[in-house]
N, C-alpha and C positions, 0 to 999 in steps of 0.2 A: 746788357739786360734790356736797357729802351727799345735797340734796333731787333731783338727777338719779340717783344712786346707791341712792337708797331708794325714787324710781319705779322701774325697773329694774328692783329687787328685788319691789314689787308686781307689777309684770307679769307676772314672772319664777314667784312663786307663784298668782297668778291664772291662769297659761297651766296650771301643772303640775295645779291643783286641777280644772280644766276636762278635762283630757285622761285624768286619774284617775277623774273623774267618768262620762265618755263610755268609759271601759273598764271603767268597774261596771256601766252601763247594759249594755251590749254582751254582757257575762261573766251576768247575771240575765236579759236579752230572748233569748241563746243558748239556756238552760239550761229557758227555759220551755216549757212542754208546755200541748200543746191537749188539750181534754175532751174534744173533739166531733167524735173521729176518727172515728167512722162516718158521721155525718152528713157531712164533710169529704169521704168519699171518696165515701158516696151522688153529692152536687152533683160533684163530680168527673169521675162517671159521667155524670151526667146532662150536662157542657158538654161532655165529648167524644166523647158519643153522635154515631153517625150519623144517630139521628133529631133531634135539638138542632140541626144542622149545615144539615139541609133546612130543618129551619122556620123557622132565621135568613137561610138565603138567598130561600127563598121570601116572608120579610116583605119583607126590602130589595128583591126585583125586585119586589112587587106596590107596593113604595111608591112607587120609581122609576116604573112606572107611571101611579100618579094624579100625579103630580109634571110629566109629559109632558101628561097632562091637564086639567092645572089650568092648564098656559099658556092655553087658549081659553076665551075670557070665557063663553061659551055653554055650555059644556059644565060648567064650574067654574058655573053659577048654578044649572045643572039637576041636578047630583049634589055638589051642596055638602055634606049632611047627610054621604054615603056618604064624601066626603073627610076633613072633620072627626073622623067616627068613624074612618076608616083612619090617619089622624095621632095618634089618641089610642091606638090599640093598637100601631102603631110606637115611638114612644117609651115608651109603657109594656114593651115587649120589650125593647127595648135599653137601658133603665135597670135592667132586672131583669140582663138578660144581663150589666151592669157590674156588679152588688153582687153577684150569682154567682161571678164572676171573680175579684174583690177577698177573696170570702170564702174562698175556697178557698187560693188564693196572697196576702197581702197584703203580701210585701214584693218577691215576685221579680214578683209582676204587672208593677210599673211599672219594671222591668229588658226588658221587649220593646217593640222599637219599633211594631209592629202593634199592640199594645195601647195605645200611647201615642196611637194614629192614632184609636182608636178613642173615647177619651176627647176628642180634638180634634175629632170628631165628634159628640161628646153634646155638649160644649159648641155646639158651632155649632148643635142643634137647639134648643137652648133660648134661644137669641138675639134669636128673631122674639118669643117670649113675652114675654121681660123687657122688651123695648122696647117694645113693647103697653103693656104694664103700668105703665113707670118714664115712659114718652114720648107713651103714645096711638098712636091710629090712623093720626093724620096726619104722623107722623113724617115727615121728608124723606129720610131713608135709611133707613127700613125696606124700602124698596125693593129696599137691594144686601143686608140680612139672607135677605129672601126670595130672593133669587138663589143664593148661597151654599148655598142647600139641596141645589143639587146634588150635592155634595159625600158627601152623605149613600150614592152609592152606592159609594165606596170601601169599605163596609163589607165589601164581596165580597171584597176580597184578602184579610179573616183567614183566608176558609174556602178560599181558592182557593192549592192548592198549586204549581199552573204560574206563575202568576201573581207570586209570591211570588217564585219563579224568577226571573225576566224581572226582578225590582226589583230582586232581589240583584247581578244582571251589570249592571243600570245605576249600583249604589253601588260597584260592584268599578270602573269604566270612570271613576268620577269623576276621579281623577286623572291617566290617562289622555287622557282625552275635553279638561279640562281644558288639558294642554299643549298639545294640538292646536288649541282655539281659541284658544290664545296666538301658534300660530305663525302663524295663520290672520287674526288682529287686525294682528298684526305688516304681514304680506303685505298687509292692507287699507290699511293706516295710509300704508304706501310708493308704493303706486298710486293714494291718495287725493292724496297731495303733489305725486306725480307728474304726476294724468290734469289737476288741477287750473292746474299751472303749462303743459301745453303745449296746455289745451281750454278752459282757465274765463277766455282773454284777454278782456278787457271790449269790444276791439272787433272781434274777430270770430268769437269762442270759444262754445261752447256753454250759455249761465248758465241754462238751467233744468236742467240736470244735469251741471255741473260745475262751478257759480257759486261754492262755495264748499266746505266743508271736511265737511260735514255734506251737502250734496246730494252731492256725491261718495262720501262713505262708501254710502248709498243707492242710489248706479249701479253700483257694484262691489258690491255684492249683488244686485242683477238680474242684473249679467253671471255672477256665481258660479253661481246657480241654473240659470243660462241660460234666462233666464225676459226672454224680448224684447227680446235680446241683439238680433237684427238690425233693429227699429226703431233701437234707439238706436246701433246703427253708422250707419244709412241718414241720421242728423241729421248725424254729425261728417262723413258722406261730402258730405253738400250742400255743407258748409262749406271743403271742400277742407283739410282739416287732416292734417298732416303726420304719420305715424308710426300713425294711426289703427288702423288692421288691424293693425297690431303688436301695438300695446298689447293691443289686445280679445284677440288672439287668445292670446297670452304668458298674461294673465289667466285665460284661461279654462281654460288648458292645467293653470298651477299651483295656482287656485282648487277647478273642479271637477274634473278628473280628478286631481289629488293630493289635496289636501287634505281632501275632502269624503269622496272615496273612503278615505281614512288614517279617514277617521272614522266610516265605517261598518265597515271591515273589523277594527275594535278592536272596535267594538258584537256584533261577531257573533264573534269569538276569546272573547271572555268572558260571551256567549252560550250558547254552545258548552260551557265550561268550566262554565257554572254547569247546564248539562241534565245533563252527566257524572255532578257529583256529585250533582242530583238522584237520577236514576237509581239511583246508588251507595246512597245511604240509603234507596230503597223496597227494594233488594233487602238490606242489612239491615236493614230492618223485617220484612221477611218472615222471612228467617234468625231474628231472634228472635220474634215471633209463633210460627214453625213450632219454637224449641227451648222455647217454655214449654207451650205442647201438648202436647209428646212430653213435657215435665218432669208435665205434669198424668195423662198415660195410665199413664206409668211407676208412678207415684204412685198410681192408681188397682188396676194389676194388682198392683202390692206389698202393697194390701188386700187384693185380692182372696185373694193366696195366704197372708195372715200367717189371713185369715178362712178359709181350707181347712186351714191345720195347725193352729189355735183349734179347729173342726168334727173334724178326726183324735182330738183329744185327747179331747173332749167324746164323740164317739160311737167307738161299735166295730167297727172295721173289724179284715177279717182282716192288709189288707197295705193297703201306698199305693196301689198300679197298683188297686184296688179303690176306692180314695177317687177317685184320679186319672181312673175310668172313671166315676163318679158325677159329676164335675166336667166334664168330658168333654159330658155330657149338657144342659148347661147352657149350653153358647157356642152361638152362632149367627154368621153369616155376618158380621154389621155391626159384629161386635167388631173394636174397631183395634187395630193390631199393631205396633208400634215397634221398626223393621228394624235395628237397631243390630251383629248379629253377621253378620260375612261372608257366613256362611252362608245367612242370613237375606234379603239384597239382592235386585233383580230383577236387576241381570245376572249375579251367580253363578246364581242362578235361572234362567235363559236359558241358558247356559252349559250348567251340568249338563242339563238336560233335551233340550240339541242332543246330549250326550255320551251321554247314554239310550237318544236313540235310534240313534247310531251301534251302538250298542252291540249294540239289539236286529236292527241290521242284519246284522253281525256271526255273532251269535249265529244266525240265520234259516238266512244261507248255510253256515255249519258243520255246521248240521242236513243241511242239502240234500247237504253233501258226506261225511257218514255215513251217509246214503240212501243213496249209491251207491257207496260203502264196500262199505257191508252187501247192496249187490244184486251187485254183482262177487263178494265172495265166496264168495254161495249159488250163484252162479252153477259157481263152481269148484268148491266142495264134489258140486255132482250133476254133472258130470263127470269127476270121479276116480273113482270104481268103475265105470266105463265100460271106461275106459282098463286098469284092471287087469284085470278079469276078458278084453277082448281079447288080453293079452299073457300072461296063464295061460294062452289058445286056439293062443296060437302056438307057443306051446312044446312044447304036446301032441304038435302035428303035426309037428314036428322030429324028436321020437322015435321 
């Protein structure tokens, strides 16, 4: 009982010493700082350049390429040198492109599964080498190493953001997709017992494809797909068997139009779901792209005007509107302008300048209707002393 009670206790301080240890490690590897922030974020730049981007894709399709080329014996003897060399500058790309990766991020690197793809990748390039080397030439499976090189063009989904897409809606469907061939195994499992016991009779029944438990799983996979479903009715029809067109037909009803369709039309729901929120993230990437621009211009005229009231103090001016017409002088058209106040917008801009010219409409016809103000009453004006001196003439002659 002591010697069970004093392991225990070892264990007991051997777990605590261990887990005290991995929280010192943790607390010192948090706490540490890199030197070589610049050069960190140089390589930084450089993996997430758009030109880094083309010339990783353009290696893998020019390698996928020779890789198409090198299946024909003829062609691989006549451009061997030119393969050889395009093999060594491939993997010399993408072993740099790994210890780039690695150097930049080394711990969140191996936190992406694309990057883990990619690592699965470098290894499977260097497979054909080591077996060369550890095995010789005439290995009996270097055969399936060199086949496996295909594989080398996944390398396209790091750079390919659709693509990435489309993988994502097929890891979101797994579960999904998953039940579905459950119910669909199921549905096999019961027509395989079934087609078997009223088609696979030994003596008049169909036994090249219903003879037993496994050719039958087989025939309800052809009839699912509907893939030469009417041969294989046209056998069980020779044989005059009972129930026949039923069953095919029953099968075919719940196989492919449910089942298969149940499982496309998941494939394309979260499809669907996964374009959305593509979509969602380019348009903020752009959102932020376009608010650290505007953070960078803002930044930039706030120099410029901290270096115009720096210039006020330094020099002598009478007044600001004097500085301000000297500065004035100095923009030009391609200077950007960061629309931030109401006023400033294109459709209040739009707006006020429709009101403008209402305005100046406005103001036209009011002219026009003080034109004729003013001609109505010169008009009046030179015929009132008309009118008077006629009725001083009438008066005279009364008297």
């Amino acid at each position: 009982m002591s010697q069970l009670f004093h392991k225990n206790r070892m264990r007991t301080m051997s777990s605590s010493l261990f887990d005290s240890a991995s929280v010192a490690f943790y607390e010192k590897f948090k706490k540490f700082k890199r030197k070589d922030d610049q050069f960190q974020s140089f390589v930084k730049r450089v993996i997430t350049s758009h030109l880094f981007q083309i010339i990783m894709i353009s290696t893998v399709s020019m390698n996928a390429c020779f890789i198409v080329l090198w299946t024909d014996y003829k062609i691989r003897y006549r451009l061997f040198r030119l393969y050889e060399t395009s093999e060594i500058m491939f993997v010399s790309i993408c072993t740099c492109e790994f210890f780039m990766k690695v150097y930049v991020d080394p711990i969140h690197y191996w936190k992406d599964g694309y990057n883990l793809l990619d690592v699965i990748i470098l290894i499977i390039i260097f497979i054909p080498y080591s077996l060369r080397e550890m095995q010789g030439n005439y290995y009996p499976y270097l055969n399936i190493a060199d086949g496996i090189q295909s594989l080398r063009v996944l390398k396209l989904i790091t750079y390919s953001r659709g693509i990435r897409t489309l993988i994502t809606a097929l890891g979101q469907t797994v579960y999904t997709v998953a039940a579905v061939l459950i119910l669909f195994f199921v549905l096999m499992y019961i027509f395989a017992i079934l087609g078997f016991c009223l088609f696979g009779v030994p003596e008049r029944g169909d036994q090249d494809n219903w003879g037993n438990l496994a050719v039958a799983f087989f025939t309800l996979f052809s009839l699912a797909t509907v893939d030469g479903w009417t041969d294989l009715q046209e056998q069980l029809d020779n044989r005059n068997l009972v129930l026949s067109r039923a069953f095919t037909i029953i099968f075919i009803l719940l196989a492919s139009f449910i089942f298969l369709n149940m499982f496309v039309g998941v494939m394309i729901m979260h499809t669907e779901d996964s374009i959305k929120k593509f979509e969602r993230d380019l348009m903020l990437e752009r959102h932020v792209t376009l608010m650290e621009e505007k953070q960078v211009i803002l930044k930039r005229q706030q120099e410029d005007v901290s270096r115009l009231m720096q210039t006020q103090k330094s020099v002598d001016y009478k007044s600001f509107s004097e500085l301000v017409e000297n500065f004035k002088k100095t923009l030009r058209h391609t200077d950007p302008m960061v629309l931030d106040d109401f006023g400033t917008s294109m459709p209040f801009i739009d707006v006020y300048l429709s009101t403008l010219d209402n305005q100046d409409t406005t103001i036209y016809r009011l002219q026009e209707l003080y034109y004729e103000i003013v001609h109505v009453l010169g008009l009046m004006l030179e015929d009132l002393p008309q009118k008077k001196q006629s009725w001083s003439l009438e008066n005279i002659d009364e008297k």
